[in-house]
NUMAR-792462 format. One record per residue (C-alpha): residue number from 1; residue in one letter; z, y, x. Coordinates in pm, 1 decimal. Each point is the difference from the previous one (the first is absolute). Example, Ala and Ser with C-alpha at 12.3 -4.5 7.8 and 13.67 -1.06 7.14 Angstrom:
<rs>
num_residu_zz_yy_xx
1_a_780.0_-450.0_1230.0 $
2_s_-66.0_344.0_137.0 $
</rs>
This chain:
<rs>
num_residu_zz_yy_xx
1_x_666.7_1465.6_2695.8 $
2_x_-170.5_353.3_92.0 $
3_x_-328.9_-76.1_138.7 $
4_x_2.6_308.4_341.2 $
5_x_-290.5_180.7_179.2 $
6_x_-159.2_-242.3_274.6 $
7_x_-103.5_284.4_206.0 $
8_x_356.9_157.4_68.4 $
9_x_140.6_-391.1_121.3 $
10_x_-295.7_-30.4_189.5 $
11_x_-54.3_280.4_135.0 $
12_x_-363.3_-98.2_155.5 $
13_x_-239.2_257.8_-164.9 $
14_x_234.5_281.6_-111.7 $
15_x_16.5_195.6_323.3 $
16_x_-288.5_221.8_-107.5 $
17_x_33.6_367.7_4.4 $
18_x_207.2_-11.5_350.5 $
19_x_-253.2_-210.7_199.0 $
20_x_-238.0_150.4_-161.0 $
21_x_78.8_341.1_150.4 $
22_x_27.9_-169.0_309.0 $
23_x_-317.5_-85.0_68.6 $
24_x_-327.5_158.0_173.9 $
25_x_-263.3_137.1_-210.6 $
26_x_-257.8_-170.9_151.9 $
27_x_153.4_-320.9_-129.8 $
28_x_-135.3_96.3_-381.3 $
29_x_-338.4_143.8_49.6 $
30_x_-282.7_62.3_257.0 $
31_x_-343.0_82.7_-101.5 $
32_x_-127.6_-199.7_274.8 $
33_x_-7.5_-344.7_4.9 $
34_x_-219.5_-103.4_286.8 $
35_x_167.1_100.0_368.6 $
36_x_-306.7_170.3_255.4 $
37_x_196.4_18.3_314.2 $
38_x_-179.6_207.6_254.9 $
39_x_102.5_-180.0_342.4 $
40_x_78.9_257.6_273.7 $
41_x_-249.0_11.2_212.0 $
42_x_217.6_-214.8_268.5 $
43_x_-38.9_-275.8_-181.4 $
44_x_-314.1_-261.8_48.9 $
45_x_-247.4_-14.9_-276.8 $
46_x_26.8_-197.1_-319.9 $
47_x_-178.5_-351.9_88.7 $
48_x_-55.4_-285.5_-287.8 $
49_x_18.3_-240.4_271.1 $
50_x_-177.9_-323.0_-54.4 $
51_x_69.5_13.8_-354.4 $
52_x_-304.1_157.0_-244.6 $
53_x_180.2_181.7_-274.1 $
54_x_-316.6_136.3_-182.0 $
55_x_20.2_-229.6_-279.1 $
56_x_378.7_-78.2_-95.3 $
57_x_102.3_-163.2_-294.7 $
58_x_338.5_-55.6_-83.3 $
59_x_140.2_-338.0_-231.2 $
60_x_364.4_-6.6_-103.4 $
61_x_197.7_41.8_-282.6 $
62_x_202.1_302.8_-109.2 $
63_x_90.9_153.0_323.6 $
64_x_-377.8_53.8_66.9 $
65_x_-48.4_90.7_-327.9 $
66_x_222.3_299.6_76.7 $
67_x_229.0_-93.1_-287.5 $
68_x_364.5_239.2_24.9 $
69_x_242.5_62.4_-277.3 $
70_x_-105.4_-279.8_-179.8 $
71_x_-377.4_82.0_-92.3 $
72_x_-333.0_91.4_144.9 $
73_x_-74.8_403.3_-1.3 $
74_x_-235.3_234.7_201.2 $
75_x_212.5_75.6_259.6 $
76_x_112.1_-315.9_25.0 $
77_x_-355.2_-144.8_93.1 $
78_x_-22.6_324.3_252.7 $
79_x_283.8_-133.8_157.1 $
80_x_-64.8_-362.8_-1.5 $
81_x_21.0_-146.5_383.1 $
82_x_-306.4_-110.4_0.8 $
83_x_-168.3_373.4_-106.7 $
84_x_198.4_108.5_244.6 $
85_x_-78.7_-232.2_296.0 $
86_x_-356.3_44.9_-122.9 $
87_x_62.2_361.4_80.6 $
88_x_116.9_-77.6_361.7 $
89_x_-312.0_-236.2_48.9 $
90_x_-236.0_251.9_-131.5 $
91_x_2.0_177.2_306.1 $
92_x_-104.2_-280.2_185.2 $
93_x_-328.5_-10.3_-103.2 $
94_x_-297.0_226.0_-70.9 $
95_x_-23.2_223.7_-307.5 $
96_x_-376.8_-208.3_-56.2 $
97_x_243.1_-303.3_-47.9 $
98_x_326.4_178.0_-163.5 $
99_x_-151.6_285.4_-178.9 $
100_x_251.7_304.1_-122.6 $
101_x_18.8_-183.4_-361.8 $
102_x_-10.5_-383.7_-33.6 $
103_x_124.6_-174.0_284.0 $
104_x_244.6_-144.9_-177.8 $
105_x_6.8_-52.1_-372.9 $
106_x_224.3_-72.8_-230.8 $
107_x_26.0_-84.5_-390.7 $
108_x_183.3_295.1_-128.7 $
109_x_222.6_77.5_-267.3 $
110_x_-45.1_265.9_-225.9 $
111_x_288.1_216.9_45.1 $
112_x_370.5_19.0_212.6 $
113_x_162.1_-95.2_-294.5 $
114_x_-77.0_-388.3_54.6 $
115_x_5.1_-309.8_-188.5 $
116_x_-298.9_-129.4_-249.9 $
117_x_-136.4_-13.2_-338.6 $
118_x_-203.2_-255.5_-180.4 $
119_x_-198.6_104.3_-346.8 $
120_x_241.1_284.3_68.5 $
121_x_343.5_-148.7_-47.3 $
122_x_212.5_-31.7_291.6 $
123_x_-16.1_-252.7_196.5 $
124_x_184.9_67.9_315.8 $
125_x_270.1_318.1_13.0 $
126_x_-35.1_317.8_187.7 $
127_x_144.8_29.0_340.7 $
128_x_361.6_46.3_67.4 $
129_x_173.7_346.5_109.2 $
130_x_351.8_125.8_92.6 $
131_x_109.3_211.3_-288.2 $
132_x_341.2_70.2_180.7 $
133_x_215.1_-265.1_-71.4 $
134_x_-231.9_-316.0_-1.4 $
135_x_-383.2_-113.8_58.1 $
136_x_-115.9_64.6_-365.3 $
137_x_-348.3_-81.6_-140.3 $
138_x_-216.1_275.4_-65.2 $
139_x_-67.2_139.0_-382.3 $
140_x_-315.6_0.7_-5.3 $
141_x_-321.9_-234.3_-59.5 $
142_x_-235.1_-170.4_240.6 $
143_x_-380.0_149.9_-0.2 $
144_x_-113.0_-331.2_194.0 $
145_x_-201.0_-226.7_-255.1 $
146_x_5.1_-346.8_125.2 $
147_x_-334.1_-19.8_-138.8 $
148_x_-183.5_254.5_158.7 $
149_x_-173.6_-222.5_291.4 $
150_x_-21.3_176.3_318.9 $
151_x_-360.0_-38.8_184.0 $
152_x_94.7_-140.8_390.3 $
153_x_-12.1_-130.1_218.0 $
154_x_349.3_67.9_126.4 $
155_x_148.5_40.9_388.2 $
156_x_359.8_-65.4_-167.5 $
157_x_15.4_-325.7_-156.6 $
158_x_383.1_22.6_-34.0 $
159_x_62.7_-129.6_-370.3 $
160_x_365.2_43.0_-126.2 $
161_x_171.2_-330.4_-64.7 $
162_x_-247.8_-197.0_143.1 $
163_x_134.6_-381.7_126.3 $
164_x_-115.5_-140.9_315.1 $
165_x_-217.1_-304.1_-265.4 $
166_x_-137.1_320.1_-189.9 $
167_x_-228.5_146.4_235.5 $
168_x_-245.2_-263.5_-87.9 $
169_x_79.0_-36.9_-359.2 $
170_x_-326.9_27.5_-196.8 $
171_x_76.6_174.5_-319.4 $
172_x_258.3_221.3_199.6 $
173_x_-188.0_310.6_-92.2 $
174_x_-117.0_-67.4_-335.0 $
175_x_123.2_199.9_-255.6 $
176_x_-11.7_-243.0_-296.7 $
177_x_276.4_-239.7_188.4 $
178_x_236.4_272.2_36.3 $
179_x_341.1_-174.1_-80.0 $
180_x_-141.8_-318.9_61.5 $
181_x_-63.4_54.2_375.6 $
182_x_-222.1_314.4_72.9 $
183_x_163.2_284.6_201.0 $
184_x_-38.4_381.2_-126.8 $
185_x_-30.3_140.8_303.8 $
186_x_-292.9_-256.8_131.1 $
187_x_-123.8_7.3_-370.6 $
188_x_-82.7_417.8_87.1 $
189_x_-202.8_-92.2_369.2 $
190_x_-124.7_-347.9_-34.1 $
191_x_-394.9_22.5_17.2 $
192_x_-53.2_-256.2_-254.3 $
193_x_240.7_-173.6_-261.1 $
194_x_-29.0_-360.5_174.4 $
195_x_25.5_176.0_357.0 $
196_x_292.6_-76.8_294.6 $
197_x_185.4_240.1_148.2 $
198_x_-118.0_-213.7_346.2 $
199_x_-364.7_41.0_-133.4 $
200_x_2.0_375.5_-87.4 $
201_x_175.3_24.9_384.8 $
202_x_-231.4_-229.5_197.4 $
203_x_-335.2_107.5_-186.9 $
204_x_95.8_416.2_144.9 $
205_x_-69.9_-177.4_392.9 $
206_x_312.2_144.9_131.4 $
207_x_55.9_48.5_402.7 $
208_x_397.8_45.1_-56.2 $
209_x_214.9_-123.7_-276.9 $
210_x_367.6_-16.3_-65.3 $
211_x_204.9_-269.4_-196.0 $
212_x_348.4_169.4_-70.4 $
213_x_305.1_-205.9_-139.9 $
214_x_-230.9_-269.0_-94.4 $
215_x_285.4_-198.6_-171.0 $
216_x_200.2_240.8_-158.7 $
217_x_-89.8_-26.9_-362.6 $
218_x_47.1_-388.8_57.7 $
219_x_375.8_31.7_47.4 $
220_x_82.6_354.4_-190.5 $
221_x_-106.2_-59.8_-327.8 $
222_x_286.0_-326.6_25.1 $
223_x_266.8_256.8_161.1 $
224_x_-64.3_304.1_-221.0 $
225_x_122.8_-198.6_-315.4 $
226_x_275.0_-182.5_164.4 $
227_x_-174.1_-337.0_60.1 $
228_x_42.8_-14.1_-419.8 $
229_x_-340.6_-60.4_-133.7 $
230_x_-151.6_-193.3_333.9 $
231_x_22.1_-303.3_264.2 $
232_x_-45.7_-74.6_320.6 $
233_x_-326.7_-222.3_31.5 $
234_x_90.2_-108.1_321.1 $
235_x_-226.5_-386.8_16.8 $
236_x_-222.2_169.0_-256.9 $
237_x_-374.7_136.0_106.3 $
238_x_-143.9_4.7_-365.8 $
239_x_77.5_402.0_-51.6 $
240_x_-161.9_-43.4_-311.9 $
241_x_272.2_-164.8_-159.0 $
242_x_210.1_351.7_162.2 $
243_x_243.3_196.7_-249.9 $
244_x_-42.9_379.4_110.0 $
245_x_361.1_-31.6_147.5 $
246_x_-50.6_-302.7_209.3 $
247_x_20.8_-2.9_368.7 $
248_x_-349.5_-91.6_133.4 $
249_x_31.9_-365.2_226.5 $
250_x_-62.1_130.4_366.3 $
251_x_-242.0_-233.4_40.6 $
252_x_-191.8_125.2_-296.2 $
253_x_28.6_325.0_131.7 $
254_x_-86.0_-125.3_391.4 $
255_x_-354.0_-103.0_-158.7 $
256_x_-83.4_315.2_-191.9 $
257_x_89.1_230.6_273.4 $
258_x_-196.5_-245.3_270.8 $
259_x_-328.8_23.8_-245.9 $
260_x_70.3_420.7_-36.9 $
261_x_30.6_46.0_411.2 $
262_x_-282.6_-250.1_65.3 $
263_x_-241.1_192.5_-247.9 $
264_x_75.7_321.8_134.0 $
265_x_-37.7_-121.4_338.4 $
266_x_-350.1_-224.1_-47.1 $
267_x_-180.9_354.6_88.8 $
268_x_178.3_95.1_311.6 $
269_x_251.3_229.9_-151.9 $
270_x_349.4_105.3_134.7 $
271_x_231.3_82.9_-168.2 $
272_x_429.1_18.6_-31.1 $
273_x_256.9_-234.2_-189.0 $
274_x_357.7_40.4_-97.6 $
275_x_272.3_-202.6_-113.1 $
276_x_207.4_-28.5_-279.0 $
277_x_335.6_194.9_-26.0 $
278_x_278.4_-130.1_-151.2 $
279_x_-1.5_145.5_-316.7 $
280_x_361.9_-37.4_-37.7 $
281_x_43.7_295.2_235.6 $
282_x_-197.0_224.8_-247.9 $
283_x_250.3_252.1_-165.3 $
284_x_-88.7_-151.8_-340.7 $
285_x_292.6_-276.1_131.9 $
286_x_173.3_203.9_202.4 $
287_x_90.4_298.6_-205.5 $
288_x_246.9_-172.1_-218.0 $
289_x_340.9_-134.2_156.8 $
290_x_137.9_-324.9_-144.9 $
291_x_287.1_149.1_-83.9 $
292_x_-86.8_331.2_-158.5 $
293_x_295.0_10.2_-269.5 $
294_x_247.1_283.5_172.5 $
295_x_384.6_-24.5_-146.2 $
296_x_-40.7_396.6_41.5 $
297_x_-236.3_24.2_-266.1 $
298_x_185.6_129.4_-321.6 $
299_x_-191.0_-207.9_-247.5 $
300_x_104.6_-294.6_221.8 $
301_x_281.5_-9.0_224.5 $
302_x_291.2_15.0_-334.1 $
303_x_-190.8_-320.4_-145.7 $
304_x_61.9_-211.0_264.1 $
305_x_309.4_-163.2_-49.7 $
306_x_-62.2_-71.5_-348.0 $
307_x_-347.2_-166.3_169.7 $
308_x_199.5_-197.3_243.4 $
309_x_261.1_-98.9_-287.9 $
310_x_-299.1_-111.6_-213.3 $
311_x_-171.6_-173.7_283.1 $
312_x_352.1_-202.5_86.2 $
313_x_-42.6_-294.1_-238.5 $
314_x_-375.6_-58.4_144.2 $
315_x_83.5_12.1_340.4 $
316_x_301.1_-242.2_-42.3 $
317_x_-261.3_-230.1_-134.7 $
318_x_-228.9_47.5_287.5 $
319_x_271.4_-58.8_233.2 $
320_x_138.3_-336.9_-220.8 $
321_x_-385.6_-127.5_1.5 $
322_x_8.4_96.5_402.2 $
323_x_-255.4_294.9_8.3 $
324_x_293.1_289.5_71.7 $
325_x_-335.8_194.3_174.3 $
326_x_-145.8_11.9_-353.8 $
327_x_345.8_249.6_-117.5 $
328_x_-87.6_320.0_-104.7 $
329_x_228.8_269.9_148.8 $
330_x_-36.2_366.4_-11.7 $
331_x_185.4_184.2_283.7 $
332_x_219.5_337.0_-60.1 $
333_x_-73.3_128.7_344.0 $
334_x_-331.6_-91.2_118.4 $
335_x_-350.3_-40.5_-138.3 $
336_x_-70.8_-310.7_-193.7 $
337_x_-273.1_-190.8_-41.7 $
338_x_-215.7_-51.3_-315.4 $
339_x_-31.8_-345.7_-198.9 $
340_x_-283.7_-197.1_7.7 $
341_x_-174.8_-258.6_-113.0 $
342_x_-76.7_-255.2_272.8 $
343_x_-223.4_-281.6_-84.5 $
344_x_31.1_-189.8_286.6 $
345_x_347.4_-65.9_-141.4 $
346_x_75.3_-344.4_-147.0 $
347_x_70.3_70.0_-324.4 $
348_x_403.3_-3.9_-121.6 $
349_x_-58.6_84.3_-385.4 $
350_x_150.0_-344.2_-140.8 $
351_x_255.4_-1.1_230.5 $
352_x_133.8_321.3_-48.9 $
353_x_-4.8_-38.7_-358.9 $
354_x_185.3_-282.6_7.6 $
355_x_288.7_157.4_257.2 $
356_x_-45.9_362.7_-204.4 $
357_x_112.3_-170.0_-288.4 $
358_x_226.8_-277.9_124.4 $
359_x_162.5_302.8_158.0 $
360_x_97.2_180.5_-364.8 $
361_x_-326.5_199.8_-56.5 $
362_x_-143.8_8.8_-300.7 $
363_x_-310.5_-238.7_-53.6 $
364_x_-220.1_302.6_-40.6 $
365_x_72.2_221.5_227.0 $
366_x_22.3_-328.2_265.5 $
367_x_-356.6_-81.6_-73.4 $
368_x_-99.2_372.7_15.6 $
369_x_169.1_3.8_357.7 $
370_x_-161.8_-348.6_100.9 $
371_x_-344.2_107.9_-91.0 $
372_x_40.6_346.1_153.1 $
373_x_143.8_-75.1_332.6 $
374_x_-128.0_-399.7_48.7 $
375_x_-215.5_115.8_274.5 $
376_x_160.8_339.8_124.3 $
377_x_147.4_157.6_282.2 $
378_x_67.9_331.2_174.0 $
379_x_-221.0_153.8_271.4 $
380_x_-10.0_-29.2_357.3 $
381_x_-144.7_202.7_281.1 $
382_x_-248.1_-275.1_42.1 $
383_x_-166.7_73.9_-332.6 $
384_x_-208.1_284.4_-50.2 $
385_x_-24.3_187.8_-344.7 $
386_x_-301.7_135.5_-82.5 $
387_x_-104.5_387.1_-57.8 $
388_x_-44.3_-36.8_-364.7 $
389_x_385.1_-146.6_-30.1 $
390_x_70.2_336.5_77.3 $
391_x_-47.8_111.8_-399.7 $
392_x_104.9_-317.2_-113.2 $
393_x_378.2_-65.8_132.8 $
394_x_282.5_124.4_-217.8 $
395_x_-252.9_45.0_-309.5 $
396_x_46.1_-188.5_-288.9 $
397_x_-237.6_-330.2_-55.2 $
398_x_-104.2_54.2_-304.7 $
399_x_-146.7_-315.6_-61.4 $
400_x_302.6_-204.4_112.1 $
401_x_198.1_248.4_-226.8 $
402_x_-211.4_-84.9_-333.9 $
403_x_44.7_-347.2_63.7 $
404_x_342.1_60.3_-2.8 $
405_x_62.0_199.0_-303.6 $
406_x_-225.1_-252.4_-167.2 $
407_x_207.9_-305.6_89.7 $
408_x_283.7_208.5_-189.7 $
409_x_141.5_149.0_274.7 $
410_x_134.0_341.6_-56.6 $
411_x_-167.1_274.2_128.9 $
412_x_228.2_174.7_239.0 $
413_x_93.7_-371.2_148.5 $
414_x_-387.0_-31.5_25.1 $
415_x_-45.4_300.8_217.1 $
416_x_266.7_-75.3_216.9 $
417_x_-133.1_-296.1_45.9 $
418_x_-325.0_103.3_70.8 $
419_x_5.6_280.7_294.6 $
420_x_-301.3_-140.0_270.9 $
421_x_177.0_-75.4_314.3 $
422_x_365.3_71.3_-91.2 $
423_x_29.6_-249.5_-303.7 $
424_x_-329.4_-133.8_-4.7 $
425_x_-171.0_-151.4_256.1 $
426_x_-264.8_176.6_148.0 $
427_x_-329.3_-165.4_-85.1 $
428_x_-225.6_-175.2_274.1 $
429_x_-260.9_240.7_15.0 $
430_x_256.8_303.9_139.9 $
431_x_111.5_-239.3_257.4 $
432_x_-164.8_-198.7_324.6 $
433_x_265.6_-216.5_110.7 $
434_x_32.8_-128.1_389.4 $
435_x_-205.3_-290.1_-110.4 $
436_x_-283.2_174.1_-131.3 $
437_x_14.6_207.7_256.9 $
438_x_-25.3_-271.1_302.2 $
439_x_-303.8_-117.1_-202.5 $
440_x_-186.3_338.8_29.8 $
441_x_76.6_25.0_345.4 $
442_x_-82.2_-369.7_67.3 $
443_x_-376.3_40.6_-155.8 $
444_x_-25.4_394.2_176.9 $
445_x_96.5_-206.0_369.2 $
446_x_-303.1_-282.1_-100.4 $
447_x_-208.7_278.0_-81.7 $
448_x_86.2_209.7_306.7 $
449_x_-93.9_-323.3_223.5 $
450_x_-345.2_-76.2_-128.8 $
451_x_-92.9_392.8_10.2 $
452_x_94.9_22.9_379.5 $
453_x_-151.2_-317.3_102.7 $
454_x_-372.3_177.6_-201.1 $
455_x_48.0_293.4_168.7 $
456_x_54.4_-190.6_373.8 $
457_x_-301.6_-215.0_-100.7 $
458_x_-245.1_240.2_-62.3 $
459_x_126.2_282.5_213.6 $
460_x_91.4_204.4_-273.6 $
461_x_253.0_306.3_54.7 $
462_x_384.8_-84.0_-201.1 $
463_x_228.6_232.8_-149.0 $
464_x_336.8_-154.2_-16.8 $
465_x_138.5_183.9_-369.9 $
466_x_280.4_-267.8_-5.0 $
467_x_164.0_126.4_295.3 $
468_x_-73.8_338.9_-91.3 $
469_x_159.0_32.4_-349.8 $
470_x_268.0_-191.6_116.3 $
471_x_111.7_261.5_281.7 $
472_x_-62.9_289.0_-241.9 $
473_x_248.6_-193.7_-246.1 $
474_x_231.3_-30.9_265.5 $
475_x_33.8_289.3_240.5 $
476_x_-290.3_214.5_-148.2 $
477_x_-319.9_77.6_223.4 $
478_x_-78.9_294.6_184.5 $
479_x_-298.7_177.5_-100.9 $
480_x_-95.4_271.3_185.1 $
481_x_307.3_230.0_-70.5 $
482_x_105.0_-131.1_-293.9 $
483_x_257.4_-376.5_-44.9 $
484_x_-214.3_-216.7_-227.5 $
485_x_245.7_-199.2_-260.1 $
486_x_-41.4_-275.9_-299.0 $
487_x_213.9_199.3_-183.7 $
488_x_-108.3_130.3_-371.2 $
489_x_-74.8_341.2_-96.9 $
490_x_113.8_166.2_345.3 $
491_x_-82.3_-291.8_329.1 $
492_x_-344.3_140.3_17.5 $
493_x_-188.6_-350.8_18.3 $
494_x_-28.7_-149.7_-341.2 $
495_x_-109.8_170.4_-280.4 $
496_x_199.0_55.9_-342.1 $
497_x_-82.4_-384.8_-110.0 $
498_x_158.3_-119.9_222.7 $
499_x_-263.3_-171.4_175.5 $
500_x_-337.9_189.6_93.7 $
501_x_37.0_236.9_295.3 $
502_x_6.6_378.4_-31.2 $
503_x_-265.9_184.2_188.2 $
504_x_138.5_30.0_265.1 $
505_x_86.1_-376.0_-7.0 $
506_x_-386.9_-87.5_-13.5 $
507_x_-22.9_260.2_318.5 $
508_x_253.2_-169.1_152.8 $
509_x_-174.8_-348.8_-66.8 $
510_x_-353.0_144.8_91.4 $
511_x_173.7_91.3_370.8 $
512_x_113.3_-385.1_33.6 $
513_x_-353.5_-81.6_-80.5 $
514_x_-176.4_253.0_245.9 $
515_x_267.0_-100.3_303.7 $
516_x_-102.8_-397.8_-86.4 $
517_x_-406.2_92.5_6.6 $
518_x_86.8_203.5_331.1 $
519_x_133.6_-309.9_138.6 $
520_x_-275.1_-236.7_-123.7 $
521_x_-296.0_169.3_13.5 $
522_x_110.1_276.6_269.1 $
523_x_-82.1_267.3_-197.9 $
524_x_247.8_294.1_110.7 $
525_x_86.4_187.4_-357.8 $
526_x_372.1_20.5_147.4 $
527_x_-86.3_127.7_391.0 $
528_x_-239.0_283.5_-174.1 $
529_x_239.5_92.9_-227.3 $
530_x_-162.4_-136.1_-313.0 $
531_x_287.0_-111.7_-186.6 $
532_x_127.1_121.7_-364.2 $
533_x_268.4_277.4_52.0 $
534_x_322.1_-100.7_-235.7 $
535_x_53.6_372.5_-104.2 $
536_x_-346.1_-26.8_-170.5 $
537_x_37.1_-269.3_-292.1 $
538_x_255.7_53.7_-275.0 $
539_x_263.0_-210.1_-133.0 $
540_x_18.8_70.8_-381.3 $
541_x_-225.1_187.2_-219.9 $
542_x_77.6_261.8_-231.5 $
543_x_26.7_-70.5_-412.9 $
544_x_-278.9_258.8_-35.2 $
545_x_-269.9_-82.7_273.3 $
546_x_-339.4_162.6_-120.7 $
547_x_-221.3_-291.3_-155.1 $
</rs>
């Protein structure tokens, strides 16, 4: 069987060039990253309110960290929300307490072509860019040595990939337990090797802090590879016995985030929490349909009915063992969704072997069948495929295929057999089926609860992301003059990873914060006309941005 070109059945990232020309310069590049408004003069003065932003330091995970495209650049950090709202609360407060350099600091990169090298070899990949067709990485090398300690202390604690358990992890910035626990990104800003990311917070005194997406890492990391490699350790506090991939216990994560707020708190402080989003609205879920495989598509639509003839003997069996919902059918004038590989699925390998063959098949290809398709089925629009299915489906499994060939199976039978998604399942860490799915969402709403009921009990500002993300993934969000959308490459939200925000994303998200301080701490950064201007903050970056 021809193995055809994803991107033609899919159709998701291939609309380049003409959107492309569509769009608004000022959605590439803008010199200026931090918005001054000047407030006409009918409009009252800028007033901090009872808030005291003069010392504001910022804990989080990626978003603060300013993390778009996939990595950690210059102009990433310039455009991180909190730089930005540290912008707006500058002029709040006294150039004795803000200074023209320093008021907020940050541990910066080397360069705007992002990720990290340790001893010189890679260690995390550039930054993504649109090269026309698809987000592409960049060819070229990071400059930024893990190993080059930066001197602190630092306003922006935001440490990429951080878990909700981590920010008090000793050891989290220590260099020699990278791979066994240490972060990079802390591992560049910590102030000592055995020092917290709470410590190197509390110690700076800080009169205004910011927790964003506390949370986030704790159910991602589980998403972004399909619920493959983790659990859910729902019943289980001990997150030292955590995979990477697990789903942190909300009551773990309800004592952590208690012990964070509290500390910040102990001196006074005020400060702003958000919520958790569902991360399942993120485009890295969203941008690939279920059913991606287009009967238009030349390299696809002649092969189905010698699929669906191929496919008949199986799906009798399926429908003799009574699982019909397990047949695999292709359809001649619609889309059709891919195969995968569903865990959850009680496992029919003996018992199709035994109908396979009772049935006439031959005992080998029976038990090939049986052991391909025990625990199988086709997609549905409640599972999600992932953004890295997207160069995966319709390509040959070459592993699957050499285990063919070397049971004696001939090689043009092997490849036919062995086309990801079509004839072979697709693998469980492309896919996040409804079940997986209902258990992010089920830790996110636990999360959610605890993080509103800190934020009513010590008067604390909130910033509802959920809600947020989940209107722009809906009906899109209107920013200013421009309709904000979860949709990759072109809605304007999320970056090319599929999951950071653009720019203009974190401006976006540094407005919800400054409207939720106004109402707090009646400051007035939206009645003076104080607020970040959309048309200011790009959306993608260009391949060759100046280092």
């Amino acid at each position: 069987m021809k193995i055809f070109n994803l991107y033609k059945s899919i159709g998701v990232l291939a609309l380049a060039i003409t959107l492309l020309t569509s769009c608004s310069e000022d959605q590439y590049w803008n010199d200026n990253p931090l918005n001054d408004p000047t407030a006409p003069s009918t409009l009252p003065a800028l007033t901090s309110g009872n808030a005291d932003f003069s010392n504001y330091v910022s804990l989080g995970a990626s978003f603060s960290a300013g993390e778009i495209s996939g990595s950690v650049f210059i102009k990433s950090q310039e455009y991180s929300f909190p730089n930005l709202l540290a912008e707006a609360f500058s002029n709040t407060v006294t150039l004795t307490d803000a200074g023209t350099e320093g008021f907020f600091s940050q541990p910066m990169v080397n360069d705007n072509i992002g990720g990290l090298l340790l001893n010189g070899e890679v260690y995390y990949r550039p930054r993504l860019y649109f090269n026309g067709q698809a987000p592409a990485y960049l060819d070229a090398t990071p400059t930024t040595e893990i190993s080059n300690i930066l001197t602190g202390p630092f306003n922006n604690m935001g440490v990429s990939g951080i878990k909700s358990y981590q920010f008090q992890k000793q050891g989290f910035g220590n260099i020699a337990e990278l791979g066994s626990g240490a972060n990079p990104y802390f591992v560049r800003m910590a102030s000592s090797p055995s020092a917290t990311v709470l410590e190197d917070a509390v110690s700076q005194d800080p009169t205004f802090f910011t927790i964003s997406v506390m949370g986030g890492n704790d159910v991602l990391s589980y998403a972004t590879s399909g619920g493959a490699y983790g659990i859910d350790q729902i019943g289980n506090q001990d997150t030292s016995t955590y995979s990477p991939y697990d789903i942190t216990d909300p009551t773990a994560f309800n004592t952590k985030i208690t012990e964070v707020v509290s500390a910040l708190t102990a001196n006074g402080a005020k400060g702003v929490l958000s919520n958790v989003p569902y991360v399942t609205d993120l485009p890295f879920f969203t941008a690939v349909p279920y059913a991606p495989l287009d009967p238009t598509n030349p390299d696809f639509g002649p092969q189905i009915p010698v699929l669906n003839a191929t496919f008949a003997p199986l799906n009798q069996a399926f429908a003799f063992l009574g699982f019909p919902e397990r047949s695999i059918v292709f359809a001649e004038a619609a889309a059709s969704p891919v195969v995968i590989f569903d865990k959850s699925l009680p496992s029919l390998t003996d018992e199709l072997f035994f109908v396979l063959e009772a049935g006439g098949v031959d005992p080998l290809t029976a038990a090939l069948l049986a052991q391909q398709y025990g625990q199988s089925r086709q997609a549905t629009a409640e599972d999600l495929l992932l953004l890295t299915s997207s160069g995966v489906i319709a390509t040959l499994n070459e592993e699957h295929f050499a285990y063919l060939v070397g049971l004696g199976v001939p090689a043009e039978t092997a490849g036919q057999l062995s086309v990801n998604g079509i004839t072979y399942p697709l693998a469980d860490n492309f896919v996040l089926t409804d079940i997986e799915i209902q258990k992010t969402k089920d830790a996110t709403d636990a999360y959610t609860m605890k993080i509103i009921s800190l934020a009513d009990s010590y008067g604390l500002a909130f910033v509802n992301l959920k809600d947020i993300l989940s209107e722009a993934s809906s009906s899109g969000l209107v920013f200013d003059n421009f309709n904000m959308t979860t949709d990759l490459v072109f809605g304007g939200l999320v970056s090319l990873g599929g999951i950071h925000l653009t720019a203009r994303g974190y401006a976006l998200m540094a407005n919800e914060f400054l409207e939720q301080i106004d109402a707090t701490y009646l400051s007035n950064f939206g009645a003076s006309g104080s607020m970040l201007k959309a048309a200011d903050y790009v959306i993608m970056f260009p391949e060759n941005l100046p280092n």
